[in-house]
N, C-alpha and C positions, 0 to 999 in steps of 0.2 A: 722434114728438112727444109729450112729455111735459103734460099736462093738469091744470093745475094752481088749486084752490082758495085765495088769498090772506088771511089774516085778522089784522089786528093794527091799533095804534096808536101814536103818538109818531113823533116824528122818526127816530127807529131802522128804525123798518115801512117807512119812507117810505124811506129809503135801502137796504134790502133788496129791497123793489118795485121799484126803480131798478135793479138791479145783475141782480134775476131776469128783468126783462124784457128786458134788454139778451140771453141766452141762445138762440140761435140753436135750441135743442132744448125749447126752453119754450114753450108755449103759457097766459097768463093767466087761463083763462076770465071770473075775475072776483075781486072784493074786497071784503071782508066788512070795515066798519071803521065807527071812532064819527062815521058821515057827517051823521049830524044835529045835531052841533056844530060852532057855527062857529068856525073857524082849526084844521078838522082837515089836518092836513097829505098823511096819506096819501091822503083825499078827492080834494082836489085833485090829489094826481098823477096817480092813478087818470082822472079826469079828464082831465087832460094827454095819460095815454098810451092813452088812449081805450077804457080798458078799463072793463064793466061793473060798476056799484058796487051791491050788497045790499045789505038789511037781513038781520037775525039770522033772521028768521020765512024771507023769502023763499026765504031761503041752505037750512033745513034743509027746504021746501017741493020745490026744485028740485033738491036736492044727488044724488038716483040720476040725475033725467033731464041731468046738467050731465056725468054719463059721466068725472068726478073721474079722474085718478090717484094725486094728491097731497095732500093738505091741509097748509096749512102755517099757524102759528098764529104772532107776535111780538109779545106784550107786548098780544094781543087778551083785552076785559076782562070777557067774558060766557064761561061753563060750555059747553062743547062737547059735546055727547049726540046719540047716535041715527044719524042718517044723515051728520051733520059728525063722524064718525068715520070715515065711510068705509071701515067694517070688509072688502071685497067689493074696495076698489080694489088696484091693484098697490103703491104705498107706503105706506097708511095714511094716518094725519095725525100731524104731530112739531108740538113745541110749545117753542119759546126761550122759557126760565123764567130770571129772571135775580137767581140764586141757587145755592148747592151740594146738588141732590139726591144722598142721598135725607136728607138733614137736616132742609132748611129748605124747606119747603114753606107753601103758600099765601100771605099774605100777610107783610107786616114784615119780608122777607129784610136791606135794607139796615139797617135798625135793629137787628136783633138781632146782625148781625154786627157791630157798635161796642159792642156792649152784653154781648158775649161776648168780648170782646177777643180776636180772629181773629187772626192775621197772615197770611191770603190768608184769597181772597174765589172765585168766579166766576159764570159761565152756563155753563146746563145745559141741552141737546137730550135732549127724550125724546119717546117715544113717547106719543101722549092716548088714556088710555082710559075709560071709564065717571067715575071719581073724578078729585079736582085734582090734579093732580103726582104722580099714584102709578105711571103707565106706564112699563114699562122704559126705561133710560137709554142712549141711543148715543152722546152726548160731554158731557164738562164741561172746562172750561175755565178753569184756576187761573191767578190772579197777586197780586203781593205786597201786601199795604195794610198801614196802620198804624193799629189803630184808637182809637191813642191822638188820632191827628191828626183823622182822617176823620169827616165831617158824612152824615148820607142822600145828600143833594144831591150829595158830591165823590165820594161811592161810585157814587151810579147814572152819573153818567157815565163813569166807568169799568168801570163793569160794561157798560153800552151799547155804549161802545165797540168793547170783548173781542169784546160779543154777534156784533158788523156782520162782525168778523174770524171768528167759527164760525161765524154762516150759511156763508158763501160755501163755507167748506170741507167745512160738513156736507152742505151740500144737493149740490154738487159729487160725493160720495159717493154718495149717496144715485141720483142720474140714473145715475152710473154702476155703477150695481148691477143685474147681469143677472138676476137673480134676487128683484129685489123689497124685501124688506124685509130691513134689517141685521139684525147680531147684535146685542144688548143685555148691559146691566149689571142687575141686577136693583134693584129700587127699591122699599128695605125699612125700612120705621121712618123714623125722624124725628117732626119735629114740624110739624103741623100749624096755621098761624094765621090766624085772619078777618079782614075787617075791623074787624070790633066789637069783636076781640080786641087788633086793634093800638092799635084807637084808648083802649082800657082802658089800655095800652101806657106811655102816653103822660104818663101821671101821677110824679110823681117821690116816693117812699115814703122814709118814714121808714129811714137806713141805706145807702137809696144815694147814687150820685156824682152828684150834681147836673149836673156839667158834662158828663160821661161820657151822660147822660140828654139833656140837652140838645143834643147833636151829635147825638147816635141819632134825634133827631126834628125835625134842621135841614132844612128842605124848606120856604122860603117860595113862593107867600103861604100855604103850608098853616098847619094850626094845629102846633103844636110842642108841648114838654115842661111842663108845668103841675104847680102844686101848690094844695093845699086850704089857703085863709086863712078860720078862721070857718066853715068852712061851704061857702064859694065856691069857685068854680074861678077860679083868676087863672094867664094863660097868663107862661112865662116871659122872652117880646117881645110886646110888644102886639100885638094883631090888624094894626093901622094900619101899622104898620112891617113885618109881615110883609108885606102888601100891596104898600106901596112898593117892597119888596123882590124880589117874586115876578115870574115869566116873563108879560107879557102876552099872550103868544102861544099860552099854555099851554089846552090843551082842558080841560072839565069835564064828572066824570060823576060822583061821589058826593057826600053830602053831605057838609059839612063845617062843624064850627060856629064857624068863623072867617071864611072866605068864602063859606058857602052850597053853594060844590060844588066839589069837585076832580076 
């Protein structure tokens, strides 16, 4: 029996969670997820399938005596250090980034890829180590876009998607590994971005494609692509209409200075 630490968010986690716990070789100990907002989805599964739900503090408090083999990370949105490395167990901890390492790492994968004019896109399983997205790489996973067409919004669901299809086959691997931990790709250079980098991001500069800019940071009710009138920041769909626009169902954890939080 496989012992396994769970850690992520969005409807993706939630259907990953669904899919690992069904595994007759898996054991869930518990799930690390953004349970103190409300309409988290993977909460409530968790929940459901009656498996214990963490906090981030508790998880790395309890993580040697929880006797881990696994750690598994999807689209969970806090820095993993220290004992949720699980440096000591049999498989480590892997982490679905959903984006192409070792290029695009930390945050704004979907936006830059519209903004670098790609024609493929994917997710990427790597291994989590000390740093964001820097641990060696055990699968990515290309398919074709166009990013002439493509919005944030029509990328990430298809990069999600992809995602739900490499878990099952990564992790698949991984249980059936007599010996532990896979081989890797090495995961070297690229570019690094933050939050505070993407949300600089977001501005449309003198010289670029406005419209090109503005897909790269279609993601309602987020805030999107903006330019300076005067002085001002004037977004390029009003706040209101992003709103209207945006998932209600949709969880919140950073700030955002159109809705408050995303």
């Amino acid at each position: 029996m496989t012992k396994i630490l769970f850690m992520g968010r969005k409807k993706v986690a939630a259907k990953c969670l669904r899919w690992l716990h069904s595994l007759p070789e898996v054991e869930i100990v518990a799930t690390v997820t953004d349970s103190h907002l409300e309409g988290s989805v993977t909460a409530v599964l968790s929940a459901e399938l009656g498996i214990p739900l963490l906090d981030y503090d508790s998880a790395m408090e309890r993580a040697f005596e929880l006797d881990i083999d696994l750690g598994i990370s999807v689209l969970y949105w806090r820095k993993l250090k220290g004992a949720l490395l699980f440096p000591q167990s049999k498989h480590g901890c892997v982490n679905f980034h959903p984006a192409l390492l070792p290029q695009y790492k930390g945050c704004a994968g979907y936006n830059l890829a519209i903004m670098d004019g790609l024609s493929q896109w994917g997710s990427t399983c790597h291994y989590v180590d000390e740093e964001i997205d820097t641990g060696g790489i055990l699968d990515v996973q290309k398919f074709n876009v166009d990013s002439d067409f493509e919005t944030a919004l029509s990328l990430e669901a298809k990069t999600l998607n992809v995602m739900e299809q490499q878990f099952r086959r990564v992790i698949q691997a991984i249980l059936a590994s007599p010996n532990g931990r896979l081989s890797v790709s090495p995961n070297i250079g690229g570019k690094y971005v933050s939050r505070f980098q993407m949300e600089e991001l977001k501005q449309i500069l003198p010289g670029e494609d406005p419209d090109r800019k503005s897909r790269a940071f279609w993601f309602p009710p987020y805030c999107g692509a903006w330019v300076e009138v005067n002085g001002q920041r004037v977004n390029v769909i009003p706040d209101c209409v992003l709103r209207a626009m945006g998932d209600p169902t949709a969880t919140s954890l950073f700030a955002d200075p159109c809705v408050g939080k995303i």
